[in-house]
N, C-alpha and C positions, 0 to 999 in steps of 0.2 A: 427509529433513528437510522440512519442511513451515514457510512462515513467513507470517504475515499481516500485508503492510502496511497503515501508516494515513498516511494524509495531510487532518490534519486540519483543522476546520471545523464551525461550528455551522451552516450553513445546506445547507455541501454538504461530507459527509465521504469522503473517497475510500476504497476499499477495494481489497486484490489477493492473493489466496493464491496463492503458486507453492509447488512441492514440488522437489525436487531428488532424483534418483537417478540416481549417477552422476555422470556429465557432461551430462546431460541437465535441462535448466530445463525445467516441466511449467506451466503457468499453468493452475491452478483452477478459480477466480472470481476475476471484478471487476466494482465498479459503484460505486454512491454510495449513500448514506445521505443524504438531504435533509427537512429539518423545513419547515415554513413558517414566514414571516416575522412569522404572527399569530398564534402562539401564544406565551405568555409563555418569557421563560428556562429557567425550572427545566423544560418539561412539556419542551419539545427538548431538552436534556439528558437528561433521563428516556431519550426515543425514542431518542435515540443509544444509551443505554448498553442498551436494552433490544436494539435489534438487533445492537448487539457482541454482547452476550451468547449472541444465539441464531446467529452465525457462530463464535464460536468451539466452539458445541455441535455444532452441523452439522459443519463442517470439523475440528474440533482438530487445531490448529496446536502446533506443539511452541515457539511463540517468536514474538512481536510482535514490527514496527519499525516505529518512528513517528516521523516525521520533526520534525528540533529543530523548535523556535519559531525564528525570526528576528529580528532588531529590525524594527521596524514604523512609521513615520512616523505611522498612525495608529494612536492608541492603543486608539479603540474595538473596532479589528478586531483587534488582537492581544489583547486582551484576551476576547475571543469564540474566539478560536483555542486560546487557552490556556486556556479552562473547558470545549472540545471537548477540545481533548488528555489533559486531568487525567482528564473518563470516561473514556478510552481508556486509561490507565495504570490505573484503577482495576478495570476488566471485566479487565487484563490480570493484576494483583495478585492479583483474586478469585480467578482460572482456574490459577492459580500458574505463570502461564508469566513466562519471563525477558523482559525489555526493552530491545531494544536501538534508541538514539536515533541519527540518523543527520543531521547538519546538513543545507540543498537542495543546498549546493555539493559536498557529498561523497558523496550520491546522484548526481547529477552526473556526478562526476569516476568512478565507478565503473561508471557503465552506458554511459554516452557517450565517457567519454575526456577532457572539457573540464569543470572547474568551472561556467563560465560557460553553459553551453546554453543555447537556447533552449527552449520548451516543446514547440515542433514536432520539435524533433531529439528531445528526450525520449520521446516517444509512438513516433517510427519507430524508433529504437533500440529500444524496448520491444519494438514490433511485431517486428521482426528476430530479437531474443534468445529468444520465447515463441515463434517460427513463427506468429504470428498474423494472420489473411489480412488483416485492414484493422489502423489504429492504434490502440488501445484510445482511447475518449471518455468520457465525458467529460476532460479534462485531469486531473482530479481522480483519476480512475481511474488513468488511465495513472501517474500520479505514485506511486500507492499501490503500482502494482507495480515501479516503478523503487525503492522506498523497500525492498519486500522481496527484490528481486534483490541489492541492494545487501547489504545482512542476510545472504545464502546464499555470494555473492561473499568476504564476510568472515569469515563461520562457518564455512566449509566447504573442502574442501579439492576442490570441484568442478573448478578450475581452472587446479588444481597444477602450476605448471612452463608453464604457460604465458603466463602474464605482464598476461594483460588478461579479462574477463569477455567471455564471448561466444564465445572461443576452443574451452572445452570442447564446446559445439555445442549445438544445439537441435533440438526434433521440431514437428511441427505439432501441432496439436491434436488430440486422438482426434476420431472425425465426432459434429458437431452445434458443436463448439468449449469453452470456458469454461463449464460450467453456468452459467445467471446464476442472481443472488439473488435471491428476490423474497419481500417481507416488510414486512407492517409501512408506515413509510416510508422503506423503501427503493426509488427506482426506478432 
């Protein structure tokens, strides 16, 4: 199984395909999707959904996770988060893959062990679980794949019997590491 998360974002949207076989967590790709701050609404929205689009053709993933929304103190920024994430449900709608949402605390609580992490513990745990030699970066990234470890953790029966993620074990990377993405505005 094969999952792509999102951790989303109109200015910088996180992305992460892991695949699972086995007991073995594979990480993909990850990076970011980043629009500029001068281009109107709708055209970064556009670019998001065009570069979903061509990740999930590249990659076909059998299943998105995207992590909830939050409440948000500010309104404008959830409100930005939430017109990123609606593309993201909808490239996921189009592609007919299923959607599974995953609150931050329960991404969290699944990769890490603690609701509450930090983002620094989030990225080394990432790195641990994918065998990956440094911490995945941007944060956004890292997030993206905590988001679909999380997704594989609960779909799958990867880790059966043994009581925590991370347990069934992990590989390095094949050599060269994660293909990265590069398209578009993605950097």
């Amino acid at each position: 199984m094969q999952v792509l998360g999102i951790d989303p974002g109109t200015a910088t949207m996180g992305f992460g395909v892991v695949a699972v076989a086995g007991t073995t967590l594979v990480p993909v790709t990850y990076g970011v999707i980043r629009t500029p701050a001068s281009q109107p609404p709708a055209q970064r929205l556009a670019a998001i959904y065009r570069d979903l689009q061509e990740l999930l053709r590249r990659y076909q993933p059998q299943a998105m996770a995207v992590e909830r929304l939050f409440l948000q103190k500010n309104r404008s920024s959830a409100l930005h988060v939430g017109q990123a994430r609606g593309v993201a449900l909808l490239a996921a709608a189009q592609a007919g893959l299923p959607v599974h949402e995953y609150a931050p605390h329960e991404v969290k609580q699944a990769v890490v062990g603690y609701g509450r992490a930090s983002k620094v513990q989030v990225q080394r745990m990432v790195q641990a679980l994918l065998g990956l030699a440094r911490p995945p970066v941007p944060d956004d990234a890292a997030d993206a794949l905590a988001v679909a470890v999380c997704c594989l953790h609960a779909q799958t029966s990867a880790w059966a019997g043994t009581g925590a993620p991370g347990r069934g074990g992990s590989r390095s990377l094949p050599a060269g590491g994660a293909a990265p993405f590069q398209r578009g505005a993605i950097r």
